[in-house]
C-alpha positions in Angstrom: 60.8 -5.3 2.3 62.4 -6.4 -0.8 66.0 -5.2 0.5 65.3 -7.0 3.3 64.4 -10.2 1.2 67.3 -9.9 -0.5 69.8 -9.4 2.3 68.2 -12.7 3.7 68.9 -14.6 0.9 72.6 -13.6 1.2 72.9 -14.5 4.8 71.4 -17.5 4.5 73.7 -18.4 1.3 77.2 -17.4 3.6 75.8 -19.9 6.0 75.3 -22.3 3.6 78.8 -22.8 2.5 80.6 -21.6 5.6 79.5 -25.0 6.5 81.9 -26.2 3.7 85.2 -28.3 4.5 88.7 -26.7 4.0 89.8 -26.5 1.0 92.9 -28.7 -0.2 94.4 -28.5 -3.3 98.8 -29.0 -4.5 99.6 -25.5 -6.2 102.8 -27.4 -6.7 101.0 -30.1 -9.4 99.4 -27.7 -11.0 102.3 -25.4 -12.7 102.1 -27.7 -15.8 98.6 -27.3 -16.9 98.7 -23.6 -16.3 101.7 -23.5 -18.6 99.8 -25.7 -21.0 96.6 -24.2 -20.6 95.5 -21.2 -18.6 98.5 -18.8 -19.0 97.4 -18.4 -23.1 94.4 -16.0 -21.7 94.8 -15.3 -17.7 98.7 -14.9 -17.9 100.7 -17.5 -15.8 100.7 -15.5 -12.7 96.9 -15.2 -12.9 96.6 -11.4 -14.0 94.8 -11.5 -17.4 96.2 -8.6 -19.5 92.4 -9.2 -21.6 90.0 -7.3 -20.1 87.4 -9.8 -21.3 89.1 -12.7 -19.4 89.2 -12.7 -15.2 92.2 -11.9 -13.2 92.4 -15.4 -11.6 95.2 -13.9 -9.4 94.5 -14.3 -5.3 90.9 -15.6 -6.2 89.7 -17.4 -3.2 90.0 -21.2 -4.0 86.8 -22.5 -3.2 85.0 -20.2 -5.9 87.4 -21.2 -8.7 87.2 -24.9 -8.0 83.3 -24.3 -8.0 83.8 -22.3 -11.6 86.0 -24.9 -13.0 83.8 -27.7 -11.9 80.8 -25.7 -13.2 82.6 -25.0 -16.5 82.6 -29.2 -16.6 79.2 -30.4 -18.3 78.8 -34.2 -16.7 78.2 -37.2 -19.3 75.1 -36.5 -21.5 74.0 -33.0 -19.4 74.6 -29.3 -20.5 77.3 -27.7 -18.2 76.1 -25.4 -15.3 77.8 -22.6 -16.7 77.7 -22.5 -20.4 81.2 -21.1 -21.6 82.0 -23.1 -24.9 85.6 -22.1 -24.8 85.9 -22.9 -20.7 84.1 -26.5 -21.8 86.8 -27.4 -24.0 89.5 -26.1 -21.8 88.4 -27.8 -18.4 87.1 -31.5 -20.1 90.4 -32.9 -19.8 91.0 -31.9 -15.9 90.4 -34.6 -12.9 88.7 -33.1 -10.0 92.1 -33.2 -8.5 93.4 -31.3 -11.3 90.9 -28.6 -10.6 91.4 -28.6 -6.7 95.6 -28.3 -7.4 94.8 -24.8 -9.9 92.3 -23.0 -7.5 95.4 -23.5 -5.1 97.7 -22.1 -7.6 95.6 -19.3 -8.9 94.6 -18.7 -4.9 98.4 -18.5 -4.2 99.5 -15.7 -6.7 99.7 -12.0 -6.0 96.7 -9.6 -7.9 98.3 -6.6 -9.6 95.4 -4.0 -8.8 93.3 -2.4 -11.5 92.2 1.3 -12.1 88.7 3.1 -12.4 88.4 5.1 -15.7 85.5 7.6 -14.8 84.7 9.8 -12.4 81.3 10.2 -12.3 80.3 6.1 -13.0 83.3 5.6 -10.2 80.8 8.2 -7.5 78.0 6.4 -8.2 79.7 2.4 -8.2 81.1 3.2 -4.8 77.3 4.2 -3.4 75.7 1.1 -4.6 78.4 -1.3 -3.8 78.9 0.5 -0.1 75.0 1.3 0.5 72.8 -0.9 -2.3 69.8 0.7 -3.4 67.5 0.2 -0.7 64.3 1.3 -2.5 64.6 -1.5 -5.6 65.7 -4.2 -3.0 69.8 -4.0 -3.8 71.9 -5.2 -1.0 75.3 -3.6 -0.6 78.0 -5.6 -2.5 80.2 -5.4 0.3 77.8 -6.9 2.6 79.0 -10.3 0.9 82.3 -9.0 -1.1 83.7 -7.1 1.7 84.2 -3.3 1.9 87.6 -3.5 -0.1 86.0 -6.4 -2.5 88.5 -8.8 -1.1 85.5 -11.5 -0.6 85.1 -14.2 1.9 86.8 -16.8 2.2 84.3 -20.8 1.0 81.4 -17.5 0.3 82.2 -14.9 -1.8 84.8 -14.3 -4.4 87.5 -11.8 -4.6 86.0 -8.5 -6.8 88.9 -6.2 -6.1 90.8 -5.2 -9.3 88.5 -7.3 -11.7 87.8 -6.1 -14.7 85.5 -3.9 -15.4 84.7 -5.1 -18.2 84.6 -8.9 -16.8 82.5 -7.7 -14.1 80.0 -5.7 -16.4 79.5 -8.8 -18.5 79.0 -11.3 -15.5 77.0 -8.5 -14.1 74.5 -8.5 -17.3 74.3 -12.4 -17.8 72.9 -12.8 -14.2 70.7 -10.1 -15.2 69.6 -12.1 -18.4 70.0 -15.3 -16.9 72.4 -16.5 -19.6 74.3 -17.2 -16.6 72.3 -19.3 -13.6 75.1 -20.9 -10.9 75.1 -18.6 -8.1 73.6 -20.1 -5.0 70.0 -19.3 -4.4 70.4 -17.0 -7.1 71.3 -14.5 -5.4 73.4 -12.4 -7.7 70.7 -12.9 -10.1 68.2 -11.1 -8.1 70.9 -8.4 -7.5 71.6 -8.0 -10.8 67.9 -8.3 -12.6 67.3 -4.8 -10.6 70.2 -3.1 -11.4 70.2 -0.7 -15.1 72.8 -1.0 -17.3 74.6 2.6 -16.2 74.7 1.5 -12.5 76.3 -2.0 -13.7 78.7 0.2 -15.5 79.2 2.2 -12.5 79.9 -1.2 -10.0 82.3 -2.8 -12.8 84.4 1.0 -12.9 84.1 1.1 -9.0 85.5 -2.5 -8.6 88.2 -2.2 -11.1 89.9 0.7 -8.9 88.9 -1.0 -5.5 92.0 -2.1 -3.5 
């Protein structure tokens, strides 16, 4: 029942914001402020060489216009997602500005990753193909796709990330320290997952192409 509840909660998220408008955004406009801005800690082309900052690289758009705009805290509110160094980076940037690097970023080619251990790899690549249907864990590729490349206005890109991005992200869903996915759906993912099988879904993405 609970994997069941859970799986509903995706669907009904993908439906949600399939209902979204294209996306539009000027990669062109946007070379500056990478330059200026971005390139210092994801690398120009979008492939962070810092395993604690994201690959950015063939992101799907609409999920890093979302980020950005969530990095953004609105006059006199605390920003959706808390990220003191992301606040100070993205209070300068127009929604326009924001629209034109999600275009950019979308637009560059991801350099893949690697997995680093066998066994956490075996048992990554069983949760994120099959979940854990006893403690209500949806496969990850049931919204990520089976090679992590996400879907497009739904679900970002995974494949490559990482690991330890992805472990961190993973564990602040868990916590709640981080709170904007829609319907909370990663956080109820995450709060059932342990700490070895995040481990093992970072290592398994890292390496998945």
């Amino acid at each position: 029942m609970k994997f069941i509840l859970a799986l509903t909660a995706m669907l009904s998220a993908m439906t949600a914001l399939a209902a979204e408008p294209p996306f539009k955004g000027d990669a062109a406009k946007a070379q500056g402020i990478v330059n200026q801005v971005c390139a210092a800690c994801h690398a120009a082309d979008g492939n962070s060489q810092l395993a604690v900052n994201p690959k950015l690289a063939g992101q799907i758009p609409e999920y890093l216009y979302k980020q950005l705009t969530n990095f953004k805290a609105p006059a006199g509110k605390k920003a959706e997602r808390d990220n003191p160094v992301m606040l100070g980076m993205v209070a300068g940037l127009s929604s326009a500005d924001m629209r034109n690097l999600a275009a950019y970023f979308a637009e560059q080619k991801a350099k893949p990753g690697a997995a680093k251990s066998k066994d956490l790899v075996a048992l990554g690549q069983r949760i994120y193909r099959g979940g854990i249907a006893s403690e209500g864990v949806a496969a990850c590729a049931s919204c990520h796709g089976p090679n992590g490349a996400g879907m497009p206005a739904q679900y970002p890109r995974l494949s490559g990330q990482h690991a330890e991005y992805v472990s961190a992200q993973l564990k602040a869903f868990r916590s709640g320290a981080r709170a904007n996915d829609l319907n909370a759906s990663m956080r109820g993912v995450a709060g059932r997952l342990s700490d070895r099988e995040i481990e093992a879904v970072a290592d398994y993405i890292a390496g998945l192409r």
